[in-house]
Structure formats: structure tokens, C-alpha cells
N, C-alpha and C positions, 0 to 999 in steps of 0.2 A: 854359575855358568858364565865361563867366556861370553862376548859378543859373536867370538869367531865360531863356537864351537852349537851356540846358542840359533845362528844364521844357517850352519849346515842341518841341526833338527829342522828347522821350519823348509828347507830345501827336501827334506828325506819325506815329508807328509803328503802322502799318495791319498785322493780318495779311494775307495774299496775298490768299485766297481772301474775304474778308469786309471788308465796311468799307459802316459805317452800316444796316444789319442786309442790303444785297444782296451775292446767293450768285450770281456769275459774273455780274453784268453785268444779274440780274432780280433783282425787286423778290421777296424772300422771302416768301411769303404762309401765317401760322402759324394755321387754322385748328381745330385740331385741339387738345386739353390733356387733361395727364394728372396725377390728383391720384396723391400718393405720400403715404403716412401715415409721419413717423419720430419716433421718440423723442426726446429732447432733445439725448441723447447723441450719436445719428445725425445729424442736422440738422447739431452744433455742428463734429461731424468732416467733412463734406461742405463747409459752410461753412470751415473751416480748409482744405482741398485745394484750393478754389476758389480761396479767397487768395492762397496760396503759388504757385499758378499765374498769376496776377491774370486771372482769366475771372470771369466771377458762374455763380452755383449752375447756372443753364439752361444757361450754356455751357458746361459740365465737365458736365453728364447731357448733350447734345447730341452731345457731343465722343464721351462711354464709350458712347452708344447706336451709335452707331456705327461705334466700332473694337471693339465686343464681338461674337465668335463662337460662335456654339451649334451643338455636336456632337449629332448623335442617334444613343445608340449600340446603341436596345432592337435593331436588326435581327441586332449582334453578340452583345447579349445572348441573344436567342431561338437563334441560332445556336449558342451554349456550354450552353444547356438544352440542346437535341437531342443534342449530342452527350454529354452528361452523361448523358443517359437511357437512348442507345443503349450506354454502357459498362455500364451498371447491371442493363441489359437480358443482356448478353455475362456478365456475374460471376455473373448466375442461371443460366443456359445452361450454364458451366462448372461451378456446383453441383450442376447434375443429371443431369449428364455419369456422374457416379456410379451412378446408379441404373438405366443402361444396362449392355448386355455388352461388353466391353472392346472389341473392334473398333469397336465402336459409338460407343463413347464416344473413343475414340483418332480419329477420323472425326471426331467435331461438336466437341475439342477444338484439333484444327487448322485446321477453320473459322471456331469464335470467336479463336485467334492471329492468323490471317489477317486478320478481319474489325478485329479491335485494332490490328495493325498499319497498315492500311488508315487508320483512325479516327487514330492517332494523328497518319500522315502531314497529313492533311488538318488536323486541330488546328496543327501546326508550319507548313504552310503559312498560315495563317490571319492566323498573329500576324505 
């Protein structure tokens, strides 16, 4: 293969989905911009990933905006509070299990087991 003939191949290689900025067959329409502040250092790495990918800087942040996934996890979070709280809540209950008369305390000690046991199952399910 020529150099010359070998320069136009690499010229003619379209990705699938893209060629000449239209996306399926419509005219892309970008109006929308988003400024991003980076450091020199930032910019020069970003710039370097682009390259080695040969996309320009828009189309590798185009590319990560959109195969990037965000998990929201506060509702698991709020959910490991409560149950944190209700253990802590179950550990006071068992220390003043004491200050009752034995039967007594033999009664709301096998309730807080129960209730721990209950608690934990539901933590094990969780994960």
C-alpha cells in the first residue's frame, strides 16, 4: 500500500454512528455549552487521553458524559442510620434490663434478642 493511497484509507474511516458532526441521519444541533475550569495539569491529561484516543477534547467529555453512571445511595444510607439507631436504641434497653426484677428483666431481655435477631436478619437481607 502506497503512503498516498494508505493516507486516504485512514481519511475515509467514519465512526458508525457519527460522520460530519450528524447523529443518525439529523443534523446535530449543539445549543447548549458548558464552561469547565482545569488546571494546567488537568487540561494537559485530558488533552493527552484525547489523543491517544484520536477524538478532540469535546469528543472524549461527550463520549465519558455519556457512558458515565451515577448511583444514589443516601436512601441505603438513611436506611443503615435507622438501623444503627434502633441497635443502640436495643443496647440501652438491655442496660436497664438491670434495674428491673428478674422476671422482668428476663422478659424485655428476650425481646430485645428477638428484636436483634429480627434487625439483623433484615441488615443480611439488605446487602
Amino acid at each position: 500500500m502506497t503512503p498516498q493511497t494508505r493516507a486516504s484509507a485512514l481519511r475515509k474511516q467514519v465512526l458508525p454512528d457519527r460522520y460530519h458532526g450528524r447523529v443518525g441521519g439529523k443534523a446535530a444541533k449543539r445549543t447548549k455549552a458548558l464552561s469547565l475550569r482545569l488546571t494546567a495539569e488537568e487540561h494537559a491529561a485530558l488533552a493527552a487521553k484525547a489523543k491517544s484516543a484520536g477524538v478532540s477534547i469535546n469528543d472524549l467529555l461527550r463520549q465519558l458524559i455519556q457512558q458515565s453512571r451515577i448511583y444514589n445511595h443516601r436512601g441505603q444510607e438513611r436506611w443503615y442510620a435507622v438501623l444503627l439507631s434502633l441497635r443502640a436504641h436495643l443496647a440501652t434497653l438491655s442496660d436497664k434490663a438491670a434495674e428491673y426484677g428478674p422476671a422482668n428483666a428476663a422478659v424485655l431481655l428476650a425481646y430485645v434478642a428477638a428484636i436483634a435477631r429480627h434487625l439483623e436478619g433484615i441488615t443480611h437481607d439488605a446487602r
